[in-house]
N, C-alpha and C positions, 0 to 999 in steps of 0.2 A: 672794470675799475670800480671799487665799491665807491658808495657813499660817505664826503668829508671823510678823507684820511687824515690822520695825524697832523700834518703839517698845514691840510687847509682848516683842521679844524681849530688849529692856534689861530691862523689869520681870516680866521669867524671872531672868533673873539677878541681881537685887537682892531677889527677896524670895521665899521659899518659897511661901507662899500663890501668888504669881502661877505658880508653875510647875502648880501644881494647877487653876488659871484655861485656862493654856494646853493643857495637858492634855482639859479639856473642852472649850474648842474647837475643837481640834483634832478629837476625837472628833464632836462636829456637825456640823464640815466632812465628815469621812466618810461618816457617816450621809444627810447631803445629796446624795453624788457618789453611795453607792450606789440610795439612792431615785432618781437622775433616770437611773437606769444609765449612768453616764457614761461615755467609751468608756476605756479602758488606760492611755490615754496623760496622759489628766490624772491617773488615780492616780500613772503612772511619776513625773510632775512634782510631786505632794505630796510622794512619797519621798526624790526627789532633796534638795530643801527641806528637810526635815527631817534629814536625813544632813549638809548644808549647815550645821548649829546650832554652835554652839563647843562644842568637848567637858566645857566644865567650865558646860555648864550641864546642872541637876539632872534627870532622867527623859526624857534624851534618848533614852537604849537604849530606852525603856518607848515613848516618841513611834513610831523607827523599827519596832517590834514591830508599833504599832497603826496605821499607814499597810500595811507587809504583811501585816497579817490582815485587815486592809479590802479589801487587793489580791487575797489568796487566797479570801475569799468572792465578790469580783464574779467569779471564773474558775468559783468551783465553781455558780455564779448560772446565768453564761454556760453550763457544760456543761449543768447542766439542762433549759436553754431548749432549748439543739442538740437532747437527748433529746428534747424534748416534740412541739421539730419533726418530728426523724425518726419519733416514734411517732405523730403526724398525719398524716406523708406513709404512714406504713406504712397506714394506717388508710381516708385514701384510696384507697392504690391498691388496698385490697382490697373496698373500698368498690366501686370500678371492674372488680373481677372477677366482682359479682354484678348490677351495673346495666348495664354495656355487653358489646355481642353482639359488634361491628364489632371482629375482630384488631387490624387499622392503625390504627385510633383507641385502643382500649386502649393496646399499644403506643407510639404516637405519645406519650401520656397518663404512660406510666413512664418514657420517655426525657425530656421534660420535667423532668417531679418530679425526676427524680434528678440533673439537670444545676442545677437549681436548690435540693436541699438542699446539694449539693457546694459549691455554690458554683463551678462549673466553666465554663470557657470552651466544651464541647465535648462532645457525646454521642450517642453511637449504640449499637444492636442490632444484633448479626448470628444469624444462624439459620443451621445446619448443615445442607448439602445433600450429604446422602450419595451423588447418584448422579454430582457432581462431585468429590467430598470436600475439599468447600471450603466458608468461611463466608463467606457474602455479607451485605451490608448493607441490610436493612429498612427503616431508622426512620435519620435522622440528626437534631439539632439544633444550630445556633448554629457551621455548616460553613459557610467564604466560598468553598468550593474545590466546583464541581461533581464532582471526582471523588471525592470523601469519599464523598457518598452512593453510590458506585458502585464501592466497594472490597472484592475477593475474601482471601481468606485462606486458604493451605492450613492444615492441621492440624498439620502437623507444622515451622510458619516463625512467629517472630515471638511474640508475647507469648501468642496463640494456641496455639500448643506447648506453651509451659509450663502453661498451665492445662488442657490437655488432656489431659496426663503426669499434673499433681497435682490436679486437680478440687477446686482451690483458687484463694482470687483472689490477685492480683498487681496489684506495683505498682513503677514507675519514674519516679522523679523527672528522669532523661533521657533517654528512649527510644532517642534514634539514637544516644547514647554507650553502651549500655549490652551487655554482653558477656556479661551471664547467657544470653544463648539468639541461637539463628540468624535473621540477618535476612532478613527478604524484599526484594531490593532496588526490587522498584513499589511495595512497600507503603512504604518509606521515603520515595520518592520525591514517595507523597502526603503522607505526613507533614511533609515537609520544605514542600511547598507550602500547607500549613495550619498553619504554624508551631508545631505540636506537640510542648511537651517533656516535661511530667509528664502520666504513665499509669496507669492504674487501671480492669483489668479483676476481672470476676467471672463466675463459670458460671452457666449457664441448666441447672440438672438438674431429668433426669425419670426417675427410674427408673434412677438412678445412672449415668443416658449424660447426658453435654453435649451438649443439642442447639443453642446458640446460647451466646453472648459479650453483656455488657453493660460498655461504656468510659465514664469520663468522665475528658477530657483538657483539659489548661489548656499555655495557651502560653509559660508561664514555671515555671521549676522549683520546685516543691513537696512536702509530703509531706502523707498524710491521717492523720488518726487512725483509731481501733481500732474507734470507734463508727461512722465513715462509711462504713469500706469492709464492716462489718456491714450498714448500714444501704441502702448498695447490693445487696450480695450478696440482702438479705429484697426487695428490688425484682426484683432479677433473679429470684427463685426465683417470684415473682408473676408475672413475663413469661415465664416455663416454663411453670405452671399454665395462665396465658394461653392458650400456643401448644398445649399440650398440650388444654384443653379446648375451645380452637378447629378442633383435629383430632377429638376426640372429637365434636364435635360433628356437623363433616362429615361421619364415618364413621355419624354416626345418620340425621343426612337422608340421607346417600346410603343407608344401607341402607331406612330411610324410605320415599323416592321409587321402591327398589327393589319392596318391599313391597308398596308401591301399583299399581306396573307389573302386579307377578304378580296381583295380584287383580286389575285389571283385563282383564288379557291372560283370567284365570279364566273372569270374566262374559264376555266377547269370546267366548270359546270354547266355554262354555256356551250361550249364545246362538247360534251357530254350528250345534251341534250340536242345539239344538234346532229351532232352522231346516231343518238336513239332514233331522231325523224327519219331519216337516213335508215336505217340500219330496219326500222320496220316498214318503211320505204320497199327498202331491196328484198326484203320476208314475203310482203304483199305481193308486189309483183313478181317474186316466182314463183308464186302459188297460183295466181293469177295464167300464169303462163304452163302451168302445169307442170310445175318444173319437179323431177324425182325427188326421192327421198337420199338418196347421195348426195347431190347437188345442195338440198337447203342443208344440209350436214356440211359440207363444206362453206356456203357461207357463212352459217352459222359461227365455226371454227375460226374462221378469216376476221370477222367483225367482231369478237371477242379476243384473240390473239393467244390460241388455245388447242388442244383438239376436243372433240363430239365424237360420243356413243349413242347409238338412240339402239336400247333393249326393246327388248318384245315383252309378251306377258311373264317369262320362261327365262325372264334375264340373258338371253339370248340377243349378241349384235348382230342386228337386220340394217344398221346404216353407221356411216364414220365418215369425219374428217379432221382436217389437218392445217393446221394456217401456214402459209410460206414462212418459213423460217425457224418455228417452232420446235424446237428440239426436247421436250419431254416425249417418256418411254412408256407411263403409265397406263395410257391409253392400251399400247401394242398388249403391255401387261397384263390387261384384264381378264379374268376368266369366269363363267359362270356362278362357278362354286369354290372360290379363294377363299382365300384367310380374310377377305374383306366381306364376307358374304354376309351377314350377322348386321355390319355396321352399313351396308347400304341398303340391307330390306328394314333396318330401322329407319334411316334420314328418307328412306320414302314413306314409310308412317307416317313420318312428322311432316312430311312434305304432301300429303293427301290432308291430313288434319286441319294444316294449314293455310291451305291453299298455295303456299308461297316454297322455293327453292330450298333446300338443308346441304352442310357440309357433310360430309358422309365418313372420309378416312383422308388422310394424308399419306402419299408412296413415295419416301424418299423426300424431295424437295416439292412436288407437285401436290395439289390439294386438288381433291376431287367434290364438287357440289353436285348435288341431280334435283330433279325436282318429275314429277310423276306425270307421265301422261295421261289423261281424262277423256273420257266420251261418257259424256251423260255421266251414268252408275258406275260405269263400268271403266276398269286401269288397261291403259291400250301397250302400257310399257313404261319408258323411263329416259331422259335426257341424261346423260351424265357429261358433266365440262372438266377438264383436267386443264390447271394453269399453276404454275408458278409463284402466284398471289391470288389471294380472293378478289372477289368485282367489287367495285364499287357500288352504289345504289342504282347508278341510272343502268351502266352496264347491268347491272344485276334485272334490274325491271324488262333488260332487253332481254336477255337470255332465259326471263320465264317467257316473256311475250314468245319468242322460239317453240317455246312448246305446243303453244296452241296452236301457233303452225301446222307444227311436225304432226301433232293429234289430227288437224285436217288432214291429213295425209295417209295416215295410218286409218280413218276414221274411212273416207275413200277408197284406200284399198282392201278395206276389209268388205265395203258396200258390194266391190266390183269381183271379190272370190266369193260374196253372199250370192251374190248373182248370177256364179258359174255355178256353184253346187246346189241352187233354189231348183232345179227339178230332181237332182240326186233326192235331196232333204225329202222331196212331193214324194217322189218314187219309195223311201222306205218309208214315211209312215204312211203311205197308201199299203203296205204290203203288214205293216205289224197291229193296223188300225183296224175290228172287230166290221167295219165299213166298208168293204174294199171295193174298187173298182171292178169293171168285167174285164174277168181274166182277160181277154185279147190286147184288151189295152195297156194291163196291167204289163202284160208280157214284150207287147212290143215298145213300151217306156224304155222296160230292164235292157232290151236287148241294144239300145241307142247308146246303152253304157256297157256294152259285152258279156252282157251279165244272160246265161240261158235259163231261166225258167222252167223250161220244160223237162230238164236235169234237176235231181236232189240236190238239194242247196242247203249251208248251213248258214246259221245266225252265232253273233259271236257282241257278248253287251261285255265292255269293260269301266265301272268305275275308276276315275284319277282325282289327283288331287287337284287344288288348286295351282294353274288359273281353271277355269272351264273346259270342259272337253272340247265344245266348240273350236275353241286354239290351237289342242293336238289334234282335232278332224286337219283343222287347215294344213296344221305343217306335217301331217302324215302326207294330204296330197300333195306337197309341197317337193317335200324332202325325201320319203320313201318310197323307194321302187316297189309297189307292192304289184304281187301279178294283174293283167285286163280284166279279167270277172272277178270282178268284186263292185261296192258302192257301199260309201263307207259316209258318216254325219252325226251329231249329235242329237239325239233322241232322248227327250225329257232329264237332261243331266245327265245321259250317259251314251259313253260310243258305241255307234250301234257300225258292225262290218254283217254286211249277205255276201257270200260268194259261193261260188262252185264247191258242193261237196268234196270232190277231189284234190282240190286244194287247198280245205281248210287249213291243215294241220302247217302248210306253207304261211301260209297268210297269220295263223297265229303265231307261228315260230316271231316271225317279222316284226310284228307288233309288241310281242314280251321281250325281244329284243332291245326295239325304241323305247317301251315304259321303262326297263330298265337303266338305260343308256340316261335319259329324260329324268325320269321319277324315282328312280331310286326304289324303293319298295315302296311307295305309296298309289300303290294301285290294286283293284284285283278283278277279276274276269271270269265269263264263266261260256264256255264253249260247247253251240246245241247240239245234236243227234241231225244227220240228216233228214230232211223233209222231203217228198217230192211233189206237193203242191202246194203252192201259194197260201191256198186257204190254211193249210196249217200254220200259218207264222203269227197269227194274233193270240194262239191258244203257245205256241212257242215261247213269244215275248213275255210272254207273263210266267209260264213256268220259271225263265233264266231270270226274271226282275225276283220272285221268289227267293232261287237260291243264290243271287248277291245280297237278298238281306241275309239269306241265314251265315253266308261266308260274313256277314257285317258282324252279326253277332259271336259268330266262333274267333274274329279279330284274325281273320287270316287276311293277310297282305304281300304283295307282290310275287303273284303268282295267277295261272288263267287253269283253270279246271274244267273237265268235262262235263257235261251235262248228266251222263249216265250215270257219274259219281254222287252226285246229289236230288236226284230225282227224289228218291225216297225219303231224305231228309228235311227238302224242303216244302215236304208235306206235312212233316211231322213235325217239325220246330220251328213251321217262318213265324208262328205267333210268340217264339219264346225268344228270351233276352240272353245275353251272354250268361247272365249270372244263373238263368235256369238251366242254360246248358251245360255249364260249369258243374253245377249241383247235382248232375243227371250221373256227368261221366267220375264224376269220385263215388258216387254211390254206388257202381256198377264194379267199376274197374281203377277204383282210385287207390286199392291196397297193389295193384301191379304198378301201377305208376310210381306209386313211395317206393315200392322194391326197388324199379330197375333204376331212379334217382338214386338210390343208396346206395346199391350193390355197385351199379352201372351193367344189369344183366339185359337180356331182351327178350324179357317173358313176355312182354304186352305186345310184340311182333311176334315171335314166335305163336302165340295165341289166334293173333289174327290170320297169319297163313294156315295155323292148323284149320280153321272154319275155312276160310278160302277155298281149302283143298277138301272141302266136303269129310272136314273133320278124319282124314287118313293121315298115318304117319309117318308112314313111309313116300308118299309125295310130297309132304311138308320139310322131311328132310334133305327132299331132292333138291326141292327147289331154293330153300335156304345154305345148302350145301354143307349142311353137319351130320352124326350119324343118327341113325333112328333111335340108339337107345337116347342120348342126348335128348332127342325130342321128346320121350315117354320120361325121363327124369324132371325134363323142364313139364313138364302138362302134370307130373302129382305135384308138381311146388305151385302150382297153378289153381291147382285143387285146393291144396292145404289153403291158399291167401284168399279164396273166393268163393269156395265151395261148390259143389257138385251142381254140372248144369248139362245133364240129361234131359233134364226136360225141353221141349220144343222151346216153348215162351223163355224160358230161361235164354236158354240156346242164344234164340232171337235178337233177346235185347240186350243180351254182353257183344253179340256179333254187330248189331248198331251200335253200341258203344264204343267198339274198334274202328270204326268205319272214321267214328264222326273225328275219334283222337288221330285216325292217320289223316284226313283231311288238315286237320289243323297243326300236324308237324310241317305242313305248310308253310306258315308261316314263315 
């Protein structure tokens, strides 16, 4: 029922008492809008009404009085309530700083609230990223623009400035009109795309730095009151808190997770090293115990989780093993002379240099380390480990300590075949030493090794290469069935075999066999004349040390020669060098040599059998098996390239020229 209708408002003006009537109910009407909290606008309309009365009726002024104090308690009603909101939403979101873990949900959680205590169209968080020095955006709400949520802010542009400068909040009723501070123009640009006019930012502080911004923007122009952008500001100082104990908190599990690494890396280590006591523990005592060379290969294998190669000097496997369970093939895989041959006599380089273990090659999924066995000076061989991943340190310190083991071992059994062959060794250089013993003794030594004496015996010296001859003495007795008379050791750097005349040519076969087999071409040899006393073998020794220098300088390799063959030679050239010998045979016979290179004919063999054959041509033909004129065509082309060598000395030294080039087709 509105206020004084028509008919009470006659009897207002006709009788006092009714002004007093209308008065109360007037005041009931009010009482009624503010109980049902009625919105503004019907009060506005009581008042207007009331102001609307004729001025000569009685307590009109008193009427308008009490419609505005009705009006001014629904406002100071209404502030209340806003208060009691904002101190619920305060109460929430702090509610939400002790119940929720999740940043972006918290977060997400006070960009709400606060877009919805504002009453705003629009709201986002940015966080300050100092290593761009820029505020990016977090958190948006109630954004129709995908770029909103993907909006950067320098520090020093835009509303962001200003509260940067005064670490205070801010507020604009038109933002893109607004000429208190410098605009960013993309940032407008999304503004202008999310039709943004009223602004109202507030800081995010932590320690008196602003590390983020809190907006809420409505699309038509506004202002806030004193208590909202309060009421923001205590939001945003909870989204500081937020982000600030949401880093605190990272930095505790990360150092947390830290903690826990180092303890465990601890126990890792510990355990490591207990294992290492252990593991040189069980090394020691089977060495102790005399235990094979199989045996510590297998523990070896076992206490790494692995298999073990233990090479020799010759990269030859002399020991292996194998950890239970261990299923790489590598190991099975190896061979002397692989594709890997290059990259483990390097990581043993590095691994002598060093002192310390090297990775060598990788087969497949398995990686192979070795590190070099040692005695003294001298490399006894090589450890190699094949695993699946590399060692660790301590592992790794274990599996060199291993070696020095194995070296005991290897160092031992080389003591104990030094020990079996220390009268062989006595016995030949008592026989090649310008000193010798009386024959009886000498003889009945040789014969303790089936070796007869009193029969022609030849001597038989072969240079090898690296490792030492010493090495292939051993594993000749080792591994080579060579026939009973013989005795065979290393002598001043080189192998020296005596045996039975009758047998040399066996006993040599056998052995250019094995250098082959073994060394490839790096070896050469040189095979005596029979002897049939003792006393000859010092004046022997020295002729064959003779012509292995001269085969050194001719660069003939892998191959063993007679003694008969170089007698003469190595009288004549053990003082010259390759390059004089070189210089000798192109001066003599180095125009047959360019021939038969060019042609591809074989004047410089033909030539030599003709002398062979006591210079007849008709037996040079035999024995080359072409016809005789053949051989007088070839002897005048022979003529024409070198000129006539009737003469004896002539003769001579074209026929040593021949000698020395067929020796060294050797090669």
């Amino acid at each position: 029922m509105s206020l004084l209708s028509p008919d009470r408002q006659r009897a207002a003006g006709s009788a006092p008492d009714a002004s007093g009537e209308a008065v109360d109910a007037i005041a009931a009407e009010l009482l009624g809008l503010l109980h049902r909290n009625a919105p503004a606008e019907e009060f506005a309309a009581r008042l207007a009404r009331v102001e609307a009365l004729p001025d000569a009726l009685q307590r009109k002024t008193g009427l308008v009085e009490l419609v505005r104090m009705a009006m001014a308690l629904r406002h100071r009603l209404e502030v209340h309530e806003q208060r009691e909101r904002g101190m619920l939403a305060v109460i929430e979101s702090a509610q939400d700083l002790s119940s929720r873990l999740d940043l972006s949900e918290l977060l997400q959680a006070i960009v709400r609230r606060a877009r919805h205590l504002m009453g705003s169209q629009l709201c986002w968080l940015t966080i300050y990223d100092a290593a761009s020095g820029e505020f990016q955006v977090v958190v948006a709400d109630g954004a129709i623009s995908d770029r909103t949520g993907k909006m950067t802010a320098a520090r020093s542009l835009g509303v962001a400035g200003v509260v940067m400068s005064t670490r205070l909040p801010f507020f604009t009723p038109d933002y893109l009109h607004d000429n208190r501070f410098v605009h960013d123009p993309a940032l407008d640009d999304t503004f202008r795309a999310e039709g943004v006019a009223a602004l109202v930012g507030a800081p995010l502080m932590c320690d008196d730095n602003v590390i983020g911004l809190l907006f809420v923007a409505d699309r038509y122009h506004r202002t806030h009151t004193a208590l909202n952008v309060s009421i923001l500001c205590t939001l945003a100082t909870h989204a500081a808190v937020a982000i600030n104990n949401a880093k605190a908190f990272a930095e505790s599990k990360a150092a947390l997770a830290h903690a826990d690494l180092a303890r465990r890396e601890l126990e890792r280590h510990v355990r490591d090293v207990q294992g290492a006591a252990e593991a040189h523990e069980q090394l020691t005592s089977l060495l102790a115990q005399g235990a094979s060379l199989g045996a510590l290969c297998q523990s070896v294998a076992q206490l790494l989780d692995g298999s073990v190669l233990v090479l020799d000097e010759a990269f030859q496997v002399i020991g292996r093993g194998r950890a239970a369970g261990y299923a790489g093939t590598a190991a099975d895989a190896y061979a002397p002379h692989d594709a890997h041959s290059a990259e483990l006599a390097a990581a043993l380089r590095e691994s002598r240099r060093a002192g310390r273990s090297a990775v060598a090659y990788a087969e497949g999924d398995e990686l192979c380390r070795v590190i070099a066995v040692l005695g003294g000076n001298d490399v006894l061989g090589a450890v190699l480990l094949f695993r699946h991943e590399d060692l660790r340190e301590v592992s790794l310190r274990t599996f060199e300590r291993s070696s020095s083991v194995i070296g005991i071992v290897l160092l031992s059994q080389e003591r104990v075949e030094a020990g079996k062959s220390r009268e062989v060794s006595a016995l030949l250089r008592t026989l090649v030493s310008p000193r010798q013993d009386e024959p009886a003794v000498t003889r009945d030594r040789a014969e303790r090794f089936g070796l007869d004496l009193s029969q022609p015996v030849s001597l038989l010296l072969v240079e090898m290469a690296e490792p030492r001859p010493g090495f292939w003495a051993r594993r000749l007795r080792a591994g080579v069935p060579l026939l009973a008379d013989h005795v065979l050791d290393e002598i001043d750097g080189v192998l020296a075999v005596v045996c039975g005349a009758t047998r040399a040519q066996d006993v040599l076969a056998q052995i250019a066999a094995f250098a082959r087999r073994e060394l490839g071409d790096a070896y050469r040899g040189v095979l005596s004349r029979p002897v049939r006393s003792p006393a000859e073998m010092p004046a022997l020794y020295a002729a064959l040390r003779r012509a292995l220098s001269v085969l050194g300088r001719l660069g003939m390799r892998g191959s063993i020669v007679g003694q008969n063959e170089m007698a003469l030679y190595s009288v004549l050239f053990e003082t010259h060098d390759q390059g004089s010998l070189n210089a000798f045979l192109d001066a003599t016979i180095g125009a047959l040599l360019a021939h038969d290179r060019k042609r591809g004919s074989e004047l410089t063999s033909t030539l030599l059998a003709y002398f062979d054959c006591n210079q007849n041509a008709k037996t040079t033909a035999l024995r080359m098996n072409i016809h005789v004129n053949t051989v007088r065509q070839r002897l005048a082309t022979i003529e024409e390239l070198i000129g006539h060598w009737g003469s004896a000395s002539r003769a001579l030294e074209i026929h040593m020229a021949l000698r020395l080039w067929s020796i060294g087709t050797l090669i």
